[in-house]
TIMIVO-347537 format. One record per residue (C-alpha): residue in one letter; x, y, z. Coordinates in steps of 0.25 Angstrom, whole numbers. Layout:
REM TIMIVO-347537
+-----+-------+-------+-------+
| res |  east | north |    up |
+-----+-------+-------+-------+
|   A |     X |     Y |     Z |
...
+-----+-------+-------+-------+
//
This chain:
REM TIMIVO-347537
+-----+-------+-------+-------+
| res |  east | north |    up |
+-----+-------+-------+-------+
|   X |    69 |    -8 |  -423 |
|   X |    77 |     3 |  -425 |
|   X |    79 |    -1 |  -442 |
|   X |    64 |    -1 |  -444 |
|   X |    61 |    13 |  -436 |
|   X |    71 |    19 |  -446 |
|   X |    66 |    14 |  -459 |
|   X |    53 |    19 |  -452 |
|   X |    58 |    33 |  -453 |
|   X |    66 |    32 |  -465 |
|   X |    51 |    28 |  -473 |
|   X |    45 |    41 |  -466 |
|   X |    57 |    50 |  -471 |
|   X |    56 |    44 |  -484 |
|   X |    40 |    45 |  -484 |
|   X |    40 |    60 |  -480 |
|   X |    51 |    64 |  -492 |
|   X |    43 |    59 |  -503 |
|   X |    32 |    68 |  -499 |
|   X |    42 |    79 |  -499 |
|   X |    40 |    90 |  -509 |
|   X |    55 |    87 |  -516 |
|   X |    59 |    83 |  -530 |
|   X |    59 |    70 |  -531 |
|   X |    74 |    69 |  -533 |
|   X |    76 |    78 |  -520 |
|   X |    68 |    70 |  -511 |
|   X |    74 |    57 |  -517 |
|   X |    88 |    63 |  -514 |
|   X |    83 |    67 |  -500 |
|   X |    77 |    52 |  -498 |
|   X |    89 |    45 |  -503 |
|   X |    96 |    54 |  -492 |
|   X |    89 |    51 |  -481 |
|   X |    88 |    37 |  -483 |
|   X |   102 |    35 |  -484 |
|   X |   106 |    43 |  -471 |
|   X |    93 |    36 |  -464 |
|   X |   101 |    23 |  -470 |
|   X |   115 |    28 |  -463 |
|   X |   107 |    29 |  -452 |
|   X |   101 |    16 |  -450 |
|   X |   113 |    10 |  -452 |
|   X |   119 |    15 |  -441 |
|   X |   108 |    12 |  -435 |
|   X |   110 |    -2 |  -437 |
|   X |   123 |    -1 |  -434 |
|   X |   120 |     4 |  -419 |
|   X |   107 |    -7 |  -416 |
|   X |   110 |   -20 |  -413 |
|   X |   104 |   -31 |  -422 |
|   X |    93 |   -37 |  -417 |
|   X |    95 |   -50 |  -406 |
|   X |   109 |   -43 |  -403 |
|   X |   110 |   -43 |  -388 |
|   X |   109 |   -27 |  -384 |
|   X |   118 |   -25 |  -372 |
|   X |   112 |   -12 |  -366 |
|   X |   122 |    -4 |  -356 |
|   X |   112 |    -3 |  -343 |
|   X |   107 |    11 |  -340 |
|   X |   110 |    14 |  -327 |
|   X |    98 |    17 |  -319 |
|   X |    98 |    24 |  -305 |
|   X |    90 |    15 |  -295 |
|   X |    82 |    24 |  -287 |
|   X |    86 |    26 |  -272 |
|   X |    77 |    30 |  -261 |
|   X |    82 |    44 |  -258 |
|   X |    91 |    47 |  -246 |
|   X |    83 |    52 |  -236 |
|   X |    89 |    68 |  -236 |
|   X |    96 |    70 |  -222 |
|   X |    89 |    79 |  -211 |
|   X |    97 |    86 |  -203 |
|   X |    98 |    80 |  -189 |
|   X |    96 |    87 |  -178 |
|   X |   104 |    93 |  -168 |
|   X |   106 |    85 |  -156 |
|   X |   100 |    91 |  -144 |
|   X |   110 |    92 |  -132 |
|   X |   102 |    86 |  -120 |
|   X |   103 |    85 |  -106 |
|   X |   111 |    74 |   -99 |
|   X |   103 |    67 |   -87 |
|   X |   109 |    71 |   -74 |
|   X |   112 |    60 |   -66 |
|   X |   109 |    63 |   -50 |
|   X |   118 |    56 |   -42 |
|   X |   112 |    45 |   -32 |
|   X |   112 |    50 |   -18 |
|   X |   121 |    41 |    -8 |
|   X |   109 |    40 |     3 |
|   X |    95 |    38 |    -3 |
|   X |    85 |    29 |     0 |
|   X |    71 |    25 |    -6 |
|   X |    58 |    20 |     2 |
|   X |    53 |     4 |    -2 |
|   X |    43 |     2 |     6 |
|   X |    39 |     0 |    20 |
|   X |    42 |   -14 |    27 |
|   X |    32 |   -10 |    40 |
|   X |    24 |    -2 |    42 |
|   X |    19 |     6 |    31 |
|   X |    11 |    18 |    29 |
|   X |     0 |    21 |    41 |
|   X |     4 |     8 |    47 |
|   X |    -7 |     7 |    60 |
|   X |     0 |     4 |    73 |
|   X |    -5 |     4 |    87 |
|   X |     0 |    14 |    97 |
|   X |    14 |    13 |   103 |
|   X |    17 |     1 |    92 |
|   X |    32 |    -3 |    90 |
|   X |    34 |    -5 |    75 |
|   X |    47 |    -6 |    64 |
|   X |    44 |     1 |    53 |
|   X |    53 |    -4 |    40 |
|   X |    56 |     4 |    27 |
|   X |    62 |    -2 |    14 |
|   X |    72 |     7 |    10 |
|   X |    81 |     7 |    -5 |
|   X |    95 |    14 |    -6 |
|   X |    94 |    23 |   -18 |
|   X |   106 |    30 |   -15 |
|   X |   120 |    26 |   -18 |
|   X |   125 |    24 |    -5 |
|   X |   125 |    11 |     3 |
|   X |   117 |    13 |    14 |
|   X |   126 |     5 |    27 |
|   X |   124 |     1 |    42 |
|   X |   127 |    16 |    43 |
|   X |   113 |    22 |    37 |
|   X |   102 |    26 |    47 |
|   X |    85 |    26 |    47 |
|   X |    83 |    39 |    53 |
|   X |    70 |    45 |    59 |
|   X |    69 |    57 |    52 |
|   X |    56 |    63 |    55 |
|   X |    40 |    61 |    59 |
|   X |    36 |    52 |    71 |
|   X |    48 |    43 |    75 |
|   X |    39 |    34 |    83 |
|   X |    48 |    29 |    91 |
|   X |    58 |    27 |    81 |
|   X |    74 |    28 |    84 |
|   X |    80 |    40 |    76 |
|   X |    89 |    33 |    68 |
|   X |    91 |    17 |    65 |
|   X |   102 |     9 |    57 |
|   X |    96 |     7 |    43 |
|   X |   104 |    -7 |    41 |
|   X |   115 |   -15 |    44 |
|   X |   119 |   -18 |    32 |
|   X |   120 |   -10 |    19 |
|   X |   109 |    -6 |     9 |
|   X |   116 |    -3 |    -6 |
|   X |   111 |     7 |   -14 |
|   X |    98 |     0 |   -21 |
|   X |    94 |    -9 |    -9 |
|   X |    86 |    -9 |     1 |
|   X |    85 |    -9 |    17 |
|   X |    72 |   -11 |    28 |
|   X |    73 |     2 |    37 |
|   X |    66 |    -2 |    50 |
|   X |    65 |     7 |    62 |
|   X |    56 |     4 |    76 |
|   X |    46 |    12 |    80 |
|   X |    34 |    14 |    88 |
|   X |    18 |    19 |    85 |
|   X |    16 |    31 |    93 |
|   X |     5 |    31 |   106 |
|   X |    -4 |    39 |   100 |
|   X |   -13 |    36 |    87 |
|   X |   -12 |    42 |    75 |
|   X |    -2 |    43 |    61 |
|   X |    14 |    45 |    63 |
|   X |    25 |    44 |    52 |
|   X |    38 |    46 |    57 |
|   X |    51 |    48 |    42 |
|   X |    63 |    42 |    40 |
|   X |    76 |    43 |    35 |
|   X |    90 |    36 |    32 |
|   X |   102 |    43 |    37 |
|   X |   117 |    37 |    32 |
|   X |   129 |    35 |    39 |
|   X |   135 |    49 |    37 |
|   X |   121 |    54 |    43 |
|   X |   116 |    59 |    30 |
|   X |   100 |    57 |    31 |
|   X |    93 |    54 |    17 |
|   X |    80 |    47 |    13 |
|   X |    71 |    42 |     4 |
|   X |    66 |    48 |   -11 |
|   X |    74 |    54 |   -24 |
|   X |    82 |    64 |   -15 |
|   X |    84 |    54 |    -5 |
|   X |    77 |    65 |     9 |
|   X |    64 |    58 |    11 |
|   X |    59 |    52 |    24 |
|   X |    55 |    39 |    24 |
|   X |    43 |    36 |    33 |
|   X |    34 |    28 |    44 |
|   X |    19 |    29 |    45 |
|   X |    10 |    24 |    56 |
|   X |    -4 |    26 |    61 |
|   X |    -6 |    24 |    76 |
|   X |   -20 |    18 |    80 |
|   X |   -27 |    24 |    92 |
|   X |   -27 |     9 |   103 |
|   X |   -41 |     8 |   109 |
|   X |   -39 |     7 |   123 |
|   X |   -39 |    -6 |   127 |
|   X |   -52 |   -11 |   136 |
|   X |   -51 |    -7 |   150 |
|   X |   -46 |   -20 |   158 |
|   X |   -57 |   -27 |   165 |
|   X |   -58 |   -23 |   179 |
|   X |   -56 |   -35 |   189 |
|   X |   -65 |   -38 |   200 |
|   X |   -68 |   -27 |   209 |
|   X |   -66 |   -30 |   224 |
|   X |   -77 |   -28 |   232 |
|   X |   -77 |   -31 |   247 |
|   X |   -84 |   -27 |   261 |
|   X |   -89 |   -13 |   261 |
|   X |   -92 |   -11 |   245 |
|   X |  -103 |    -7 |   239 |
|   X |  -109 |    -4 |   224 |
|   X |  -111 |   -13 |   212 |
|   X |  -102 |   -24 |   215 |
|   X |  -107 |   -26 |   226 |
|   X |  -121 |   -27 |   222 |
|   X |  -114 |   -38 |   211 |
|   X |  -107 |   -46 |   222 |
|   X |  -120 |   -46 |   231 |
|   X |  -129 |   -51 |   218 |
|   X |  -119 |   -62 |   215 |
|   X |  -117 |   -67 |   227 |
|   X |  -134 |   -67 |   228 |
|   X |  -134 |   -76 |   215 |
|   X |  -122 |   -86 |   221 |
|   X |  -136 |   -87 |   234 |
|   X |  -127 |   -79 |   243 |
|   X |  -138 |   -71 |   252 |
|   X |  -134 |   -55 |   254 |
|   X |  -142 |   -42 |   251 |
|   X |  -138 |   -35 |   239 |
|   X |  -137 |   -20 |   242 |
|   X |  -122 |   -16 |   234 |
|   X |  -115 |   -15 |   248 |
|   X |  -104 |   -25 |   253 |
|   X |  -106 |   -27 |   266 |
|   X |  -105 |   -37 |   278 |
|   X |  -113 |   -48 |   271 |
|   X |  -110 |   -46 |   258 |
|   X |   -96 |   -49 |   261 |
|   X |  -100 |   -62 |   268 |
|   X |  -107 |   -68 |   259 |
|   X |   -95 |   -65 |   250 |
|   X |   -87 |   -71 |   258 |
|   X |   -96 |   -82 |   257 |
|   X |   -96 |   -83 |   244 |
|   X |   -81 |   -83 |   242 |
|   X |   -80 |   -95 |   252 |
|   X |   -91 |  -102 |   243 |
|   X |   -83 |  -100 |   230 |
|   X |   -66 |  -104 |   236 |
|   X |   -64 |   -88 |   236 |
|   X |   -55 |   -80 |   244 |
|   X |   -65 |   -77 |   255 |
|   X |   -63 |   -64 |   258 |
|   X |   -76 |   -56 |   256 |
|   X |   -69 |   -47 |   245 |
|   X |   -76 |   -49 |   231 |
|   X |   -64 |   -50 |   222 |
|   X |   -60 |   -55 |   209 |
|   X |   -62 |   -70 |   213 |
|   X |   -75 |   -67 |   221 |
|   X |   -81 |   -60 |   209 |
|   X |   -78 |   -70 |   198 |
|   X |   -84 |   -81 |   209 |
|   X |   -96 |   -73 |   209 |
|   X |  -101 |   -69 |   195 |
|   X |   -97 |   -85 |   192 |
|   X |  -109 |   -91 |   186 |
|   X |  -116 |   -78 |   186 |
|   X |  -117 |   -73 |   171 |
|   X |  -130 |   -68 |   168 |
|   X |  -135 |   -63 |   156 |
|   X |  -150 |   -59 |   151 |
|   X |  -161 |   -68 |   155 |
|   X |  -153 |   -71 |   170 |
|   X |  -159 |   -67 |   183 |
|   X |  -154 |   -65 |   197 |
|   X |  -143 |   -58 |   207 |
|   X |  -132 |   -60 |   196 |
|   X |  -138 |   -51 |   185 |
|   X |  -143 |   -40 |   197 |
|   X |  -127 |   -40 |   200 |
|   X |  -126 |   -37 |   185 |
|   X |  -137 |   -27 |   185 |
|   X |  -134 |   -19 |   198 |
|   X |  -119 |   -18 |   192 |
|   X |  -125 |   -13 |   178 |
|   X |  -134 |    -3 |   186 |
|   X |  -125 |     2 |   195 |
|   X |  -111 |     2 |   189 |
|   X |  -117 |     5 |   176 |
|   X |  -127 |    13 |   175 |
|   X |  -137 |     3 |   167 |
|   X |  -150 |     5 |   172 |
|   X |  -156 |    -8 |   173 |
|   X |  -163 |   -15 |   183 |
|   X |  -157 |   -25 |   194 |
|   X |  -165 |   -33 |   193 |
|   X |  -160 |   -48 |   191 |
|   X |  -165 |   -49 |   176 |
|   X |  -156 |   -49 |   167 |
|   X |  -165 |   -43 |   156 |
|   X |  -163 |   -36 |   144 |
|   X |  -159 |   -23 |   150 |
|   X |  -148 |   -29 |   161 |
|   X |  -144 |   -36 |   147 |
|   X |  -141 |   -25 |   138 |
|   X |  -135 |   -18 |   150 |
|   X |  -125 |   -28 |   150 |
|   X |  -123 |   -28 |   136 |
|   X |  -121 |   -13 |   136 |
|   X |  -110 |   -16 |   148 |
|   X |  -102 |   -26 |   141 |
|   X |  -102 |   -17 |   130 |
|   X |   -98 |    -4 |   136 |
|   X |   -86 |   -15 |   143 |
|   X |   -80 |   -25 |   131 |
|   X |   -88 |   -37 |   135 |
|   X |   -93 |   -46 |   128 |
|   X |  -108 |   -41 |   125 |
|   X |  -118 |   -50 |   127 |
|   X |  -127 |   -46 |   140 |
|   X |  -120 |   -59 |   146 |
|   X |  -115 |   -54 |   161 |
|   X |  -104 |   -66 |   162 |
|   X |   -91 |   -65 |   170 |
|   X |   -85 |   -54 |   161 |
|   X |   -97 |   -44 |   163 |
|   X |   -97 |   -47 |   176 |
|   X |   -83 |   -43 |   179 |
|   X |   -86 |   -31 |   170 |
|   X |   -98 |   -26 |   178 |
|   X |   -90 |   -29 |   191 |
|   X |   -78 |   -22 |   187 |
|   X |   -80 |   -12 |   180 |
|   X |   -84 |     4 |   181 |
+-----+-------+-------+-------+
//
């Protein structure tokens, strides 16, 4: 390749110098010149280039293999100087509130009530609490409470937990009390609950107002010789409808007091002529009346309606509409039974009673 690109150039040279201006004997001179050191030359040439199907053993270049650049280092930063957390020391004697066992919150008890009320109570501390530590009434109503009770006969390590009970009693009168409490320990430190370890712990109770219990029924009245009024007029009716013959007229006199005393002879009583218990349950038996009855049993009900009473119906025998809404309107103002029925119950009622 290299041979034929120089006889390429040594045909141009030799082309361009025949068109030069020279004798011909000068430019001959110069050609033979050129072409013998353009001769020189390709022999060296030849020389230096490898015959052709020779092996060429080439020195490899060395080439740089790109490298990702190294990433130029940013100055680090100062190190900031923080703070070390303070660590606060666990207190020997603190406790945490779990939860009530009894009584909770706005508990309703009745007047004069005796109750145990229990807290659930963690050690948070780092002391053990022993035989030695206390529940102590701290402030509020004490109900009845001691002011200060053993808070365990055994020990409670730090993390566990112990019932707290103390016995106490719902105040007479109604209404919301709440009595705070405390721990003391054995040295006769007091302490508490939450982070600092003061607070009380507490019990809450509402008192309900008791109705007052329904008066006691009256027993019988004693009636005898010489009395007079409602219940007299009552004995003197029934004794009409057993068919025992007196006037009626409220007052107990001569023969009202013998036909009692027959009476009571008649039934296996006490013959005595005093109308007592036994007496007046013998004579309202079988007498119960109710609306639609006639006869000296429902004039005793009416005469005792109208004049211990104040109803103003008629005595009249009929038990009609009106002497049966009375009664109704009795056993209702009384804690009977409503039903206008004048059984053994109303009876007494209307006997007894003021």
């Amino acid at each position: 390749m290299k041979r034929l690109i120089f006889l390429l150039i040594l045909l141009s040279l030799m082309t361009l110098t025949c068109n030069l201006p020279f004798p011909m004997s000068s430019s001959q001179a110069t050609v033979d010149a050129l072409a013998a050191e353009l001769t020189a030359v390709s022999k060296m040439a030849e020389a230096t280039t490898p015959a052709i199907g020779a092996e060429t053993l080439e020195t490899p270049t060395s080439t740089s293999t790109p490298t990702n650049p190294l990433p130029t280092p940013s100055p680090s930063p100062s190190p900031t100087s923080t703070a070390s957390p303070t660590v606060t020391p666990l207190p020997c004697d603190r406790a945490s509130f779990v939860s009530d066992v009894t009584i909770p919150d706005g508990a309703k008890l009745s007047a004069g009530e005796a109750f145990t009320k229990t807290w659930r109570l963690q050690n948070n501390g780092s002391c053990t609490w022993t035989s030695g530590y206390s529940l102590v009434f701290d402030h509020g109503d004490q109900m009845g409470g001691p002011a200060s009770t053993q808070l365990t006969n055994g020990s409670v390590p730090p993390g566990g937990t112990v019932d707290a009970s103390v016995n106490l009693t719902a105040p007479g009168n109604a209404g919301t009390y709440q009595g705070f409490w405390k721990l003391r320990n054995s040295d006769g430190i007091v302490f508490g609950v939450g982070a600092q370890g003061t607070a009380a712990f507490w019990v809450k109770i509402n008192v309900e107002a008791v109705a007052p219990p329904p008066p006691a029924a009256q027993d019988w009245p004693i009636i005898s010789q010489g009395d007079q009024g409602a219940e007299v007029y009552a004995i003197q009716y029934l004794l009409r409808s057993h068919n025992y013959n007196l006037v009626v007229d409220g007052i107990f006199g001569p023969q009202t007091k013998s036909q009692v005393i027959q009476f009571q002879g008649d039934k296996g009583l006490t013959v005595d002529g005093i109308v007592g218990p036994q007496t007046w349950s013998a004579l309202i038996s079988g007498k119960t009346v109710q609306n639609g009855s006639i006869g000296d049993a429902v004039r005793g009900v009416q005469q005792l309606l109208v004049d211990k009473f104040g109803y103003g119906i008629a005595v009249d025998g009929i038990f009609g509409p009106n002497t049966d809404q009375a009664v109704k309107d009795f056993q209702t103002d009384y804690g009977l039974q409503v039903d206008g029925i004048v059984g053994p119950k109303t009876w007494k009622a209307l006997v007894s009673e003021d």
